[in-house]
Each structure stands twice: as structure tokens, then as C-alpha cells.
C-alpha positions as CSV (number, residue, x, y, z in Angstrom):
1,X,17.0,7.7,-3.5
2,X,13.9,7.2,-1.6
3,X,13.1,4.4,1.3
4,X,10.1,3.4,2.5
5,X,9.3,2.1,5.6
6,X,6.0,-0.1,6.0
7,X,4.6,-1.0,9.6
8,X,0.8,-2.3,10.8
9,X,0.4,-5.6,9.3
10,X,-0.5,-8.5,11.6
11,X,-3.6,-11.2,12.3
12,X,-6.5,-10.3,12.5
13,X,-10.0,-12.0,12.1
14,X,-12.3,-12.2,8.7
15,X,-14.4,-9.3,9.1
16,X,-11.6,-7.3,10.7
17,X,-9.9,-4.1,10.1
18,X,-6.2,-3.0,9.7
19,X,-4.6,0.3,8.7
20,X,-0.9,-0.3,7.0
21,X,1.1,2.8,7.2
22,X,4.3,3.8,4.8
23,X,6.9,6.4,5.5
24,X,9.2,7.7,2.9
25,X,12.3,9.5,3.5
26,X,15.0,10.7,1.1
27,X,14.1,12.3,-2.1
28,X,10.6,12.2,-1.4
29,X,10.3,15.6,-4.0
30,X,10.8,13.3,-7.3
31,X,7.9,11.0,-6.1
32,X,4.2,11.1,-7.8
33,X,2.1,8.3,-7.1
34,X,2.3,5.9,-4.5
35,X,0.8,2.6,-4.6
36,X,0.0,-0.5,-2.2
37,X,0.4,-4.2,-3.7
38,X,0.2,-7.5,-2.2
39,X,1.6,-10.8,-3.1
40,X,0.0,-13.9,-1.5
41,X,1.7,-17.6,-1.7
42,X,2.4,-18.9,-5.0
43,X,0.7,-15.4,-6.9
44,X,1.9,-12.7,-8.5
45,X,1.8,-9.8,-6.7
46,X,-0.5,-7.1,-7.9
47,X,-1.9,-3.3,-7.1
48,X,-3.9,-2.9,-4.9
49,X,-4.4,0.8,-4.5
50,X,-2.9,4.3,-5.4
51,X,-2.9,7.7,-5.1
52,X,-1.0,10.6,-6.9
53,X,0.3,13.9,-5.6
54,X,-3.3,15.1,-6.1
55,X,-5.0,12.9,-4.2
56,X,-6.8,10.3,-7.0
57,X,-7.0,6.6,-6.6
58,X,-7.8,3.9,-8.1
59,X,-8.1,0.2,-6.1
60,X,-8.3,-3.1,-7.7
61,X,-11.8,-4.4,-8.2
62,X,-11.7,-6.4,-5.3
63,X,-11.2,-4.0,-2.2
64,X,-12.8,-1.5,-3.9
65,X,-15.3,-0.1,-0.8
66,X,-13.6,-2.1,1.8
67,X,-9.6,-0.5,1.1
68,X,-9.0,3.2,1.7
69,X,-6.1,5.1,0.1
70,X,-4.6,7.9,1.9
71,X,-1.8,10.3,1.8
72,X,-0.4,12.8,4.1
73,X,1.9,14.5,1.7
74,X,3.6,17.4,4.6
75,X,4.6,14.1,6.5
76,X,5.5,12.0,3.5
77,X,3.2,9.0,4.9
78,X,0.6,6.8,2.5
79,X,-1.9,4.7,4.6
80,X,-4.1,1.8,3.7
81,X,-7.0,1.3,5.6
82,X,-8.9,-2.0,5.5
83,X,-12.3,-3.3,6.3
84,X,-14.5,-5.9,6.2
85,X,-10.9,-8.4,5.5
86,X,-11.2,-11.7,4.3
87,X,-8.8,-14.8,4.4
88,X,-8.3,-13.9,0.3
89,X,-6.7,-10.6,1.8
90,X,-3.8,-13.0,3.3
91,X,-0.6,-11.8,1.9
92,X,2.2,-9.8,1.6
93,X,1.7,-6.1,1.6
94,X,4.5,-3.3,-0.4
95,X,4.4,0.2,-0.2
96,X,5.5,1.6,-3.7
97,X,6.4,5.0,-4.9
98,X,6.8,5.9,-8.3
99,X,8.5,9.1,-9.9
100,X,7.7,11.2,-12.3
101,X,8.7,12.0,-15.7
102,X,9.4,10.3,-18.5
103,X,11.5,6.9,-17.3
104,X,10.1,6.6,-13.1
105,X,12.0,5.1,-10.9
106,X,10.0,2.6,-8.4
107,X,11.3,2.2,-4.7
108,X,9.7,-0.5,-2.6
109,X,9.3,-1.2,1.1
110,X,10.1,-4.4,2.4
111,X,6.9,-5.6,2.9
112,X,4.5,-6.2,5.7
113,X,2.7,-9.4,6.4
114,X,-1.0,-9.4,6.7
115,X,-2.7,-12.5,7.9
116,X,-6.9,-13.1,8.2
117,X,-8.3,-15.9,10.2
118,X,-11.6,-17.7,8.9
């Protein structure tokens, strides 16, 4: 089992910056990518960013040069940086992690609310 732990969401003003952070605990050994997704009002949620054990991400189109993916694999932490936020950032923000092998498990955090004023 592994838990994650999300904290750093909050308002903040278009244009802003934020940096979500996600701690895992348990059997943090079996884990091989960890992702960020977001789920606004009435949406499905969707990726928004993640990185593997060797460090390569991927980001969805849109926060591609504004997002940074990060992970801190000794301390089992993944951070999401964000710039230049925008009132279509508004939502719900997961931390995911994802196993390896053949049939992954996912384990999600509870979620973090990020809110951007116009």
C-alpha cells in the first residue's frame, strides 16, 4: 500500500505561481511513475504531468512551459510547480503513483484545491 499526502493548493491571482507538493509513504519501492491530474467542475479529470523513476515527463499541452514536474526520489516527494496560472487552472489537483509491472496498481491523494482569480 502506498499513501499520498498532497498540501500547497490555495488562491492565488491569474498570473500567479504555486508549488503543490506530494508525499508518499508505505511501499513507496513498487512505485514507477508519478503523475499530477486535475478535475475542474463538471470535467473529467485529466493528467496533467508525470515523471518516472528516471526522471522523464510529459505535461498535457496546456501547461506545457508554465507546469514543472519534479521528483525527489531519497525523500519520496513529487512537486508541481506552476507559473503564469490562469482562472482555466481552477480545479482540483491529485497526486498519483503508479506501479510497475505488468497489472500497476494506482494510489491517489485526496486532492488539493487550487483556485485563480481573474
Amino acid at each position: 500500500q502506498v499513501q499520498l499526502v498532497e498540501s500547497g493548493g490555495g488562491l492565488v491571482q491569474a498570473g500567479g505561481s504555486l508549488t503543490l507538493s506530494c508525499a508518499a509513504s508505505g511501499s513507496t519501492w513498487s512505485i514507477n511513475v508519478f503523475g499530477w491530474y486535475r478535475q475542474a467542475p463538471g470535467k473529467q479529470r485529466e493528467l496533467v504531468a508525470v515523471i518516472n523513476t528516471g526522471g522523464i515527463t510529459n505535461y498535457l499541452y496546456s501547461v506545457k512551459g508554465r507546469f514543472i514536474i519534479s521528483r525527489n526520489n531519497p525523500k519520496n516527494t513529487v512537486d508541481l510547480e506552476m507559473n503564469s496560472l490562469s482562472p482555466e487552472d481552477t480545479a482540483v489537483y491529485y497526486c498519483n503513483a503508479r506501479e510497475a509491472g505488468a497489472f500497476p496498481r494506482d494510489y491517489w491523494g485526496q486532492g488539493t484545491q487550487v483556485t485563480v482569480s481573474s
